[in-house]
C-alpha positions in Angstrom: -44.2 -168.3 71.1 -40.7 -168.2 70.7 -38.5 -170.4 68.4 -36.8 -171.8 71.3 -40.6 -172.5 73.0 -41.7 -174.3 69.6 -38.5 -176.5 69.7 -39.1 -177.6 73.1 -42.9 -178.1 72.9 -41.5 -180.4 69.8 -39.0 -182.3 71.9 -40.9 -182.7 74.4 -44.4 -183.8 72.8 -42.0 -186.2 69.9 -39.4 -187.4 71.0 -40.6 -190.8 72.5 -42.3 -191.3 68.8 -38.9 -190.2 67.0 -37.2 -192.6 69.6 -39.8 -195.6 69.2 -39.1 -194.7 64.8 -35.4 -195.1 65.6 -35.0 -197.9 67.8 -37.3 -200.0 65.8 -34.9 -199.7 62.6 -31.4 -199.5 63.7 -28.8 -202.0 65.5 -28.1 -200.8 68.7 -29.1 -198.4 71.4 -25.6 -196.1 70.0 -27.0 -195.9 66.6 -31.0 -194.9 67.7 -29.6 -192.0 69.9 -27.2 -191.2 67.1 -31.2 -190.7 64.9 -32.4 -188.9 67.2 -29.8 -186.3 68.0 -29.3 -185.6 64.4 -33.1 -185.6 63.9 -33.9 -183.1 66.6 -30.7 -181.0 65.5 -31.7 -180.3 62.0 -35.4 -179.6 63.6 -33.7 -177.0 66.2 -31.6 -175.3 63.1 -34.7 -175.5 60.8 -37.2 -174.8 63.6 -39.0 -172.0 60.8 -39.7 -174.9 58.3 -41.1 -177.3 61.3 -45.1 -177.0 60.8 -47.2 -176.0 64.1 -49.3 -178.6 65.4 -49.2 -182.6 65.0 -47.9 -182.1 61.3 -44.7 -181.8 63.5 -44.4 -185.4 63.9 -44.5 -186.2 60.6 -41.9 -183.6 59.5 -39.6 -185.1 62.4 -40.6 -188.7 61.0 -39.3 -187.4 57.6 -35.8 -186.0 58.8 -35.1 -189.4 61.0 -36.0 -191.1 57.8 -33.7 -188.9 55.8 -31.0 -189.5 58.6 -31.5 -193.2 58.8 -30.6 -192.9 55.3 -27.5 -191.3 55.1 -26.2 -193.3 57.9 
């Protein structure tokens, strides 16, 4: 499997959890997307350190936290 096959099995398995996680902490529709572009960016540039598997999700739930932080 390719790096670019792992990111998109990712994305498309997580992202409706990652979204959920987002728009249930910030203020507005802008600021959610805002999570979970950032989120899924740092996952495509870090898409070695992302674990296989539904440990994924967790790793993802840790970078939106990390984002939500820093916003």
């Amino acid at each position: 499997m390719t790096q670019r096959d792992r990111f998109e099995a990712a994305y498309d398995a997580y992202y409706p959890a990652i979204h959920q996680y987002a728009a249930r902490r910030t203020g507005s529709p802008d600021d959610a997307a805002d999570v979970i572009s950032e989120t899924f960016l740092t996952a495509w540039r870090r898409i070695g350190d992302v674990p296989e598997g539904e440990r994924a999700l967790l790793w993802l739930y840790g970078m939106a936290r990390r984002v939500l932080a820093n916003q």
